[in-house]
N, C-alpha and C positions, 0 to 999 in steps of 0.2 A: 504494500500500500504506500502511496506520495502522503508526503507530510500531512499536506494539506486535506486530504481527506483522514490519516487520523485525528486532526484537527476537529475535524467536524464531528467524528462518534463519537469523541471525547465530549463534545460540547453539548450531543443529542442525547449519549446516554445520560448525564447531568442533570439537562434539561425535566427529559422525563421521567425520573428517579427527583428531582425538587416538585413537580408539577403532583406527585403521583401524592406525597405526602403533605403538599400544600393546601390539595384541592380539601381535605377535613378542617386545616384551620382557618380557611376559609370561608369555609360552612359555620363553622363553629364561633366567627367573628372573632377569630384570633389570629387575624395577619399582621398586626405590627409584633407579634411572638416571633416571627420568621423573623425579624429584623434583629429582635432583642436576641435570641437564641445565635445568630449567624454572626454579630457581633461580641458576644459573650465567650465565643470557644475560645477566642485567642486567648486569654488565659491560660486557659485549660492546655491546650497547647504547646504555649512557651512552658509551663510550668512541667508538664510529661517531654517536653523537649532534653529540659535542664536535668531531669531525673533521669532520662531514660541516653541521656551523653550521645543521642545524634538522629534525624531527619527520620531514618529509617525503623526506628525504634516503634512498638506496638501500641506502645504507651502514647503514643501521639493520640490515635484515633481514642481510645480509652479515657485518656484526660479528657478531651474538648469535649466528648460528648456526656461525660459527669458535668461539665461546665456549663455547658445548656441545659442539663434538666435541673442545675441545680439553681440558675437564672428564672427558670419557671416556676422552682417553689421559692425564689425568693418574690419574685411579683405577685406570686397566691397569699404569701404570708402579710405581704404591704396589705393586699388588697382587703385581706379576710380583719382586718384592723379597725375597717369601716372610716378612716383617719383620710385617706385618699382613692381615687378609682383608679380605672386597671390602667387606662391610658397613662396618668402619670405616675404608676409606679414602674411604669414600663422603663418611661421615661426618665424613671430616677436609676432604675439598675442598670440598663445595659448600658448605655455612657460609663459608667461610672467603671463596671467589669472591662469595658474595651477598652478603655486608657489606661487601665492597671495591664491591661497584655499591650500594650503600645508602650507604656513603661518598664516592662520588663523587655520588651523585644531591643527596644534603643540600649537599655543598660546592660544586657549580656547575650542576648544574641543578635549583635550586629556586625559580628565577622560573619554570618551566614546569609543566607538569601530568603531566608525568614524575616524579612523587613515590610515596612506599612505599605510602599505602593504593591507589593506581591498578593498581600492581605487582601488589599483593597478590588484589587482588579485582575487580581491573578497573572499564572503565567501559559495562558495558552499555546501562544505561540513555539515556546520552548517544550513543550507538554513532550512531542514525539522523540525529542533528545535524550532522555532520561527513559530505558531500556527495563522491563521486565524480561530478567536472561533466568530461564527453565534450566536446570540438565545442561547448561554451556550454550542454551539454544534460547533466539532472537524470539520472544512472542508479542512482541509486541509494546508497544508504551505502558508504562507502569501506571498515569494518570486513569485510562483506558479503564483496566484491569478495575481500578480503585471505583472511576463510575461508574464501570459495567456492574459491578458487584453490589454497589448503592442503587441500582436500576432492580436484579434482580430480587434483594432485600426488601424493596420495597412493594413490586410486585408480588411476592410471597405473603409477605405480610398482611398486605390491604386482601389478596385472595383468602388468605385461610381464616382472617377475621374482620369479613368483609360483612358480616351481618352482625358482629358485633359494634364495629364502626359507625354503623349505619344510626344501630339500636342507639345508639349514646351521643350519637352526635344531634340527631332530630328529636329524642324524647328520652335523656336518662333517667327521668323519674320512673317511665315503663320498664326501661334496661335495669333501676336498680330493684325495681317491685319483683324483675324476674329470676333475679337472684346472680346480676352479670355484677361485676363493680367498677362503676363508673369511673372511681379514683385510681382502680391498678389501668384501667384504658385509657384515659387520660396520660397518664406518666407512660405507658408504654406508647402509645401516640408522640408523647415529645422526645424520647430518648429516641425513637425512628425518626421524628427532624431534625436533632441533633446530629446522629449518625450520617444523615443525609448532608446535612450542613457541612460536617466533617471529609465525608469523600469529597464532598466538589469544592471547598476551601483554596486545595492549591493550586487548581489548577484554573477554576474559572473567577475566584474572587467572592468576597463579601458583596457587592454589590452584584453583583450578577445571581447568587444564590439567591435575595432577598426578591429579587425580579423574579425570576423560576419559579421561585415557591409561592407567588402571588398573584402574578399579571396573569400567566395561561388559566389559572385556575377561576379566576373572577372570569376571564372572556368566555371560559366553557359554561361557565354559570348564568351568563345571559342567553347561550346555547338551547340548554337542555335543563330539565327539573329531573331528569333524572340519572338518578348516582351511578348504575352502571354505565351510560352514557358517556357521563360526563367526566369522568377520570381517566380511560381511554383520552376522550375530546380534549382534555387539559393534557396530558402527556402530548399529543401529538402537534396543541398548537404551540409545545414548550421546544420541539424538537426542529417545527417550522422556524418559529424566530431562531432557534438557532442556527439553521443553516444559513438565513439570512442575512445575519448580523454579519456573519462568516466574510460573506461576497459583498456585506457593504463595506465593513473593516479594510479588505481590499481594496474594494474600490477607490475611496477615500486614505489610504494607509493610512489609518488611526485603528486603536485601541479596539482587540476582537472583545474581549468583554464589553469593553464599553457598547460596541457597535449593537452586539447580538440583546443588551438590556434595552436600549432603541430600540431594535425589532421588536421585544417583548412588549413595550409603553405603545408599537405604531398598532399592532396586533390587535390591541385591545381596546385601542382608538376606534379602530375599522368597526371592531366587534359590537362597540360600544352605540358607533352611529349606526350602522347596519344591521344587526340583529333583528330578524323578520319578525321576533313579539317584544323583546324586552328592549330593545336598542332604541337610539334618542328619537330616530326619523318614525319609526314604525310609534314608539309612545306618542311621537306629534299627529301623526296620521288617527291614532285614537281617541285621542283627544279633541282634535278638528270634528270628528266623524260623532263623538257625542255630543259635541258642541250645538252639529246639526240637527241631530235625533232631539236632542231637548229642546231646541226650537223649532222643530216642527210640533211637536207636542205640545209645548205651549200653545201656538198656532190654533192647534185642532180643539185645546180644551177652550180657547177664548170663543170660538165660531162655535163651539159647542153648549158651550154658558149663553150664550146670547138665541140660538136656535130658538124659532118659534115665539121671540119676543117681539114688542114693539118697537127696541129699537134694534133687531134685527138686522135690516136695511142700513144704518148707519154703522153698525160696528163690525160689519162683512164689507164694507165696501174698501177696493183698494187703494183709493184714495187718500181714507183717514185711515186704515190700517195701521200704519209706523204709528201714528200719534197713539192710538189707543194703547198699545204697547209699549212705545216709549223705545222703538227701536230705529234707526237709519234707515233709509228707504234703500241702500244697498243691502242690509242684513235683511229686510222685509221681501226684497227680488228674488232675494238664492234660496230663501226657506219656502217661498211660494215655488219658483223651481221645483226642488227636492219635494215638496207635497205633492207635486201635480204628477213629475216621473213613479213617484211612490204609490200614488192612487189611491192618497188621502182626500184629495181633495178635486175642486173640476170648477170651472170658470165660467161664471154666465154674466155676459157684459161687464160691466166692472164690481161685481159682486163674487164673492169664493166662498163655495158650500161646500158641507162637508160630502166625502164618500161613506160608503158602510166600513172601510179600512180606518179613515179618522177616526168617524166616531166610535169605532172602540178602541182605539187608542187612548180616545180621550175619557171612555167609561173606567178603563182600567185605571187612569190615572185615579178618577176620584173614586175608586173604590180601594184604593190603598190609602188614601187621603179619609175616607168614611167609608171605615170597616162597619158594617150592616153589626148591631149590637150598641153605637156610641152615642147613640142619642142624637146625632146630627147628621142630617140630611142635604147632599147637592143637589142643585136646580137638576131638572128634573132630563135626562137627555135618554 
């Protein structure tokens, strides 16, 4: 394989091995945890770095990820205090833990390449240089090996407790009445996005993981309602922006992390206007569209109040229309439009009566208006 495409399965497996275990705290309204948790392992980190005397030591992985979950029970403990909310004890720990691993990395490991721009944004590009050697034998990039395996991990995981995830994230009161516990899934849920956090650390960056484990996942969310859908759909659009970021990094030779966290923000932009139910254009589109239906309805129930009365004649006429309403005479044109294509209504000289369609439109209105039992009664239609 060219660099440059192990470039890329480094950065897709990442993608969706972050995307896979984002998509629950996402659900679960704990996506500034991805920030807190991805900014917290440096500790952890440097500190199993110092113990464990070099890069390659297990203790790496081990430390950071006791460092996120233990970031997680400290923001549950701020929070359980009632003293402050989540957001800012978010806000007070993980600052607080990343500069103490920013401070330990400047004061003893800065003859290594364990330094803050690596942290921050990782080293993709260098990813294929650093050799996973088997038996004396070439397999491939080591960073690779590390997401594939955080890929795998977390596919396993969300598989085999995959109805327990479900149970505890949309209703733990049920999951705990059935005898699951919501606190060992919880904390097994976060030591998998720490772990997560952890494989993809070196190679693709703190900011790039906090994207990963956030952005695909919110876009598959305006997607799909549903879960097995939509963790597939957030893996996949985690692996798109990656490949993306990839060929625009190039493009522009600037920063592959940086590039592919833009794919992740444009992604979701797209997702965000376009989405055929939940997206901005389609919410404006429904709102335009009830805007109509309620003034057609209005419409139907004013000509229907008035039916059969005296003044009849003047308050169907489309003359005075807008006035009696209190509408614009363009808002009055398009609702008479949409009544007449609807076949609410029908036009004789400049009077508009109702159809048998109006008027029960406009029965129903006033029988939800006067439920038969209230003691009060609408004119009579």
């Amino acid at each position: 394989m060219t660099p440059q495409t192990e470039i890329q399965l480094i950065a897709v497996a990442a993608a969706a091995a972050c995307a896979l275990s984002g998509t629950f705290l996402v659900l679960r309204r704990m996506a500034m945890i991805a920030d807190a948790v991805s900014h917290a392992v440096l500790p952890g980190i440097v500190i199993a770095f110092l113990l464990g005397g070099g890069l390659g030591s297990p203790l790496l992985a081990f430390g950071a990820a006791l460092s996120g979950v233990a970031t997680v029970a400290l923001v549950e403990a701020l929070q359980r205090t009632k003293l402050v909310k989540e957001d800012t004890a978010i806000g007070l720990v993980f600052p607080a833990l990343f500069a103490f691993g920013v401070v330990l990395v400047s004061r003893y490991a800065d003859h290594v390449h364990l330094d803050v721009d690596a942290v921050l944004l990782g080293e993709l590009a260098f990813a294929p240089f650093e050799r996973m050697i088997i038996a004396g034998r070439d397999v491939g990039p080591r960073a690779l090996w590390i997401a594939g395996g955080a890929l795998v991990l977390n596919v396993a995981a969300v598989s085999v407790f995959f109805k327990e995830l479900k149970l505890v994230t949309f209703d733990p009161a049920l999951a705990a009445a059935l005898g699951f516990s919501p606190l060992l899934l919880h904390y097994g849920l976060m030591t998998l996005v720490s772990a997560t956090a952890v494989a993809s650390f070196d190679a693709v960056g703190l900011v790039l993981v906090v994207a990963l484990m956030v952005g695909p996942a919110a876009a598959a969310w305006l997607l799909t309602d549903r879960l097995a859908v939509l963790l597939p759909l957030a893996a996949g659009l985690g692996a798109t922006s990656a490949v993306a970021g990839y060929w625009l990094a190039r493009w522009f030779d600037a920063s592959i992390a940086g590039a592919m966290a833009v794919c992740v923000g444009l992604v979701f932009l797209l997702v965000f206007s376009f989405a055929p139910r939940r997206g901005l254009l389609a919410r404006r589109r429904m709102l335009a569209t009830q805007r109509r239906e309620f003034a057609m309805t209005l419409l139907a129930v004013h000509l229907a109040q008035h039916e059969g009365t005296v003044d009849e004649a003047d308050e169907s006429r489309l003359a005075s229309l807008h006035l009696h309403l209190h509408w614009d005479e363009d808002r009055l044109r398009r609702t008479v439009r949409d009544g007449l294509n609807r076949g609410w209504l029908r036009r004789e000289d400049d009077r508009l009566l109702l159809e048998d369609a109006g008027r029960s439109a406009a029965r129903t209105v006033f029988a939800r208006a006067w439920p038969q039992g209230t003691g009060t009664t609408p004119h009579r239609i």
